[in-house]
C-alpha positions in Angstrom: 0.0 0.0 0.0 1.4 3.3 -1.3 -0.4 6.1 1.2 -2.9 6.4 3.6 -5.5 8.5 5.4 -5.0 9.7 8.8 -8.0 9.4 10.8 -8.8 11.1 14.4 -9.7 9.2 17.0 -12.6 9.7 19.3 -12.7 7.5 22.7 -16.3 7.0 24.0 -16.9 5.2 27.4 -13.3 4.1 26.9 -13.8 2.6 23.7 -11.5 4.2 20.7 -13.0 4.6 17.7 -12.2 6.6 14.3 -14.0 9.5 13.5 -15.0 9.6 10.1 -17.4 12.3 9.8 -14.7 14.9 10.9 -13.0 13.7 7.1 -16.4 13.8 5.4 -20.0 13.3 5.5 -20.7 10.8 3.6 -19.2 7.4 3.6 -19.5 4.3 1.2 -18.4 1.0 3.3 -18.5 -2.8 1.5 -17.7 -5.8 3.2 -18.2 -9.6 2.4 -20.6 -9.6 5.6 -22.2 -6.6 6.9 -24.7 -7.7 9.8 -26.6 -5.1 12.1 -25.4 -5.7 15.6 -28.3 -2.8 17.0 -30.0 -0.3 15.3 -30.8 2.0 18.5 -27.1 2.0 19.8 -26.3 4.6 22.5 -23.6 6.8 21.0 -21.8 9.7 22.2 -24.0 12.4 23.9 -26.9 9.7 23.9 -27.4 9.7 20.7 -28.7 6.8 18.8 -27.5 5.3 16.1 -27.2 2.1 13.9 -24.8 -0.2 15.1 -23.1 -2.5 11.7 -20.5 -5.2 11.7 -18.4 -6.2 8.9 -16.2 -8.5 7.9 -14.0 -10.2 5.8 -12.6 -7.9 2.8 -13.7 -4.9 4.3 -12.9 -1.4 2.1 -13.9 2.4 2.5 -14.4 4.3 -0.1 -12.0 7.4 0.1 -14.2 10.5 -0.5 -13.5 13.5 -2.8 -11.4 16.2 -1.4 -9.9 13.4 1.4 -5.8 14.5 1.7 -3.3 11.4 1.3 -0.2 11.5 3.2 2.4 9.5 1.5 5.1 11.6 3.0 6.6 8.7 4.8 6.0 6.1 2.3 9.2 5.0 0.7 8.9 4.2 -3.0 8.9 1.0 -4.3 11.6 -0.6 -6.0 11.2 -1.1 -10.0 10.5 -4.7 -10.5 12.9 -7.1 -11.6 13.0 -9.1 -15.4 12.3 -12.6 -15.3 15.2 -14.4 -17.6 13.1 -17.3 -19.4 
């Protein structure tokens, strides 16, 4: 993987988790399994929310106007021929 997406982190009732709505509103999520674990979870301030579990081959699709940081990403090295 070439660069990534720095994320803040939000811990709620000692629980971390990543805050994705300070990067964007809306977010497209795909997973081989997506199950609904609660859908009137208590959430921060008492709000209530849909609760979701994925899993296996789970992917977020980066929104428009996200920044990449691939500062510390060292480049890849130019593949090597195959002698046949």
């Amino acid at each position: 993987m070439a660069d990534g997406v720095r994320v803040p982190i939000r811990v709620i009732d000692g629980v971390r988790w990543g805050h994705l709505s300070a990067l964007a509103e809306n977010h497209v999520v795909c997973g081989e399994s997506v199950n609904l674990k609660n859908e009137k979870f208590s959430f921060a301030g008492g709000h209530r929310i849909r609760f979701y579990s994925f899993k296996k081959n789970v992917h977020w699709k980066i929104p428009d106007g996200i920044p990449l940081d691939i500062s510390s990403v060292t480049p890849a090295s130019a593949p090597r021929r195959h002698q046949h």
